[in-house]
C-alpha positions, -999 to 999 in steps of 0.1 A, spaced: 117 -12 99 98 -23 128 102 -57 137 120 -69 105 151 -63 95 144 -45 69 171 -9 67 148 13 54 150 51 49 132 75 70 110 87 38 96 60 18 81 66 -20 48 66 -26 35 59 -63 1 63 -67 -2 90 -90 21 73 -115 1 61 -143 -27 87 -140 -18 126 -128 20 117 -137 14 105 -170 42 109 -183 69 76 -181 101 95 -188 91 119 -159 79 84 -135 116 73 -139 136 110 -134 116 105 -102 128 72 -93 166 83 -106 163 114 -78 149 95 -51 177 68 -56 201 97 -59 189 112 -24 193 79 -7 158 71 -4 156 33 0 122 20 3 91 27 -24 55 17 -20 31 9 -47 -2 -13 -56 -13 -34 -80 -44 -12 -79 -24 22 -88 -28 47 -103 -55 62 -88 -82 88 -99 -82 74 -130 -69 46 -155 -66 21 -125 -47 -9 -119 -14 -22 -129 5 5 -150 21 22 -120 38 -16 -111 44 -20 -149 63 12 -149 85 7 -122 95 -30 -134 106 -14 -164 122 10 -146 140 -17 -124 147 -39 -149 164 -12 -173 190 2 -141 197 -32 -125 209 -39 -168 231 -5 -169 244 -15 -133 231 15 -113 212 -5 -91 209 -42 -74 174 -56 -69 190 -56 -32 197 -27 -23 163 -17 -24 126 -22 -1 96 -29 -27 64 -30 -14 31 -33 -29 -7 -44 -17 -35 -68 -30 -72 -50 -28 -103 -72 -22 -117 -55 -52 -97 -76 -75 -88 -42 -93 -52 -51 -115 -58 -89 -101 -48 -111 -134 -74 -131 -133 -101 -104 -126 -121 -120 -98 -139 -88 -88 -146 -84 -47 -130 -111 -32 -121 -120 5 -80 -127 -1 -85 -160 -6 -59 -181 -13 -63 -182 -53 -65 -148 -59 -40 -137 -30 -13 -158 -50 -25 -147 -87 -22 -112 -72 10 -118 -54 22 -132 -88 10 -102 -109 26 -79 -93 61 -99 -94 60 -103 -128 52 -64 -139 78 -53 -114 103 -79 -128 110 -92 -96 118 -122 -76 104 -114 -43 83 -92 -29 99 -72 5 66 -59 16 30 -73 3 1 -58 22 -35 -62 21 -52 -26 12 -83 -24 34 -103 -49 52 -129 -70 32 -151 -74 58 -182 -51 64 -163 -19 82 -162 15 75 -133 31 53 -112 60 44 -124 87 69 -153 75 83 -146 77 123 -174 57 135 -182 25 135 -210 11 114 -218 -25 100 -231 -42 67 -207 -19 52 -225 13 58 -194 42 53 -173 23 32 -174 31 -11 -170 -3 -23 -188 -36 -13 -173 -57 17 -171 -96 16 -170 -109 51 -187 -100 85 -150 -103 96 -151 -135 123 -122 -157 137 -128 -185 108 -127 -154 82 -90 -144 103 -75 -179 101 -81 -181 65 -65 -153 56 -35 -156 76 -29 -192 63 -31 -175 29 -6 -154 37 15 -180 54 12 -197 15 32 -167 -4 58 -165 27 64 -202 26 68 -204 -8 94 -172 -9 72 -151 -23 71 -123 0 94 -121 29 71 -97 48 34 -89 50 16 -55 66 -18 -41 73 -33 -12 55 -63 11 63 -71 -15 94 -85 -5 131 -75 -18 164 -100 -45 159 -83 -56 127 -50 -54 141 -59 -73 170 -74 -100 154 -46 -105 128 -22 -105 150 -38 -132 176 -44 -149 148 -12 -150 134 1 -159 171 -25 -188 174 -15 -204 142 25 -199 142 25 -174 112 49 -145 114 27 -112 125 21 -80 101 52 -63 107 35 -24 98 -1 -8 90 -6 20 61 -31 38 72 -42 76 63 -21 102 88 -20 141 85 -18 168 108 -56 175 96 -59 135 102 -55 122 134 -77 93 141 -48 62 137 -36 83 172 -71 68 190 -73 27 199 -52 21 166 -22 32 174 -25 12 206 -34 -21 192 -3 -14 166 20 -7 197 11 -33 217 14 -60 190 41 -44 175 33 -34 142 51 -1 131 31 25 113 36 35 77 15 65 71 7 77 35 -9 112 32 11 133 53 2 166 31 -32 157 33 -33 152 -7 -12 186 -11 -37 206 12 -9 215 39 15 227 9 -10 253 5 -12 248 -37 -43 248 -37 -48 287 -26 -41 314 -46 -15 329 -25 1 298 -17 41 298 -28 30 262 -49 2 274 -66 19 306 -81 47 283 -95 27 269 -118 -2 294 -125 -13 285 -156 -17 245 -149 -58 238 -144 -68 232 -108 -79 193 -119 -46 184 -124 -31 197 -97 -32 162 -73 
């Protein structure tokens, strides 16, 4: 995967309806048993998820239960398996509940420690930070625009060298102390990535190996100046939303082959 040597499976395994729209936990771990069965490898998650609703730590909680109870019946070792999971600078599923933060170091490692603990791990594969905390547009919003104009949720930093460095060194903290053994980028730009990554170069801290950013065939903008910055630095891409949220499986028309194999279930449910 990228720079690391991480084996990981072409298809990695998003979770972030598992808690909320999959509500159900029996069905959560028929999913995970089927994936395993296929071969897949590698599953991505967030102390923030689910999402749409009930937010924040069940989806990890689910999944260490889930772990737990297979690594017991001996279907599974912890390694032969990729986990990775994010911290979001709006403390959402954070133990101790800081609200918008800037990943400093205290709430990085409680959140880093959270999630450990309700996925009954040891180590973390893959921790990430979810979207920038300083004041830069988010999810969809293709322009540029500052004091966090085009972003839902309040920002924390303006996003300067000093705010870079402290961040990185935080980072540097959970992979010094085995915590994680890698850390990514998620819904960054070039500028981001850039800065990160010099960062990261200026201080001696490994780089972000990958960046999870939004990528569809009806979404295209990681393909502009971020995709260069992540080449040139070398950080592979881990793209979530390549159905567009189940637009391109065409469920959501009428005549679509999805949408007439469950006919009777109410649109709203249907993420």
């Amino acid at each position: 995967f990228g720079n690391s040597d991480m084996m990981v499976t072409e298809v990695c395994a998003g979770t972030m309806t598992w808690g909320s729209f999959n509500d159900n936990k029996e069905v959560v771990f028929a999913q995970l048993d089927k994936l395993i069965e296929l071969g897949v490898n590698f599953i991505d998650t967030a102390e923030l998820y689910p999402v749409a609703f009930n937010y924040g730590k069940t989806t990890e909680e689910w999944m260490g239960e889930w772990l737990q109870q297979r690594i017991s019946e001996g279907k599974l070792k912890r390694e032969d398996i990729y986990l990775a999971t994010k911290c979001n600078p709006q403390g959402i599923g954070c133990p101790s509940e800081p609200g918008p933060h800037s990943y400093e170091e205290e709430t990085l490692t409680a959140s880093c420690k959270g999630s450990l603990d309700r996925m009954k791990c040891k180590y973390i594969d893959l921790y990430q930070l979810h979207w920038p905390s300083r004041d830069t547009p988010l999810f969809g919003c293709a322009t540029f625009k500052k004091e966090g104009e085009g972003r839902p949720m309040a920002f924390k930093d303006y996003g300067g060298p000093e705010v870079f460095e402290r961040q990185v060194l935080n980072v540097k903290k959970l992979l010094d102390a085995g915590l994680i053994k890698y850390w990514g980028l998620s819904n960054e730009n070039a500028y981001g990535i850039t800065m990160f990554c010099m960062t990261c170069d200026k201080l001696g801290v490994p780089r972000p190996i990958s960046c999870q950013n939004d990528f569809s065939m009806v979404d295209r903008m990681y393909e502009s100046d971020t995709l260069e910055a992540a080449h040139r630095f070398g950080v592979v891409g881990l793209p979530y939303g390549p159905l567009a949220g189940g637009v391109l499986t065409c469920k959501y028309f009428d005549s679509g082959k999805y949408a007439k194999m469950d006919a009777d279930r109410p649109l709203e449910e249907c993420r």
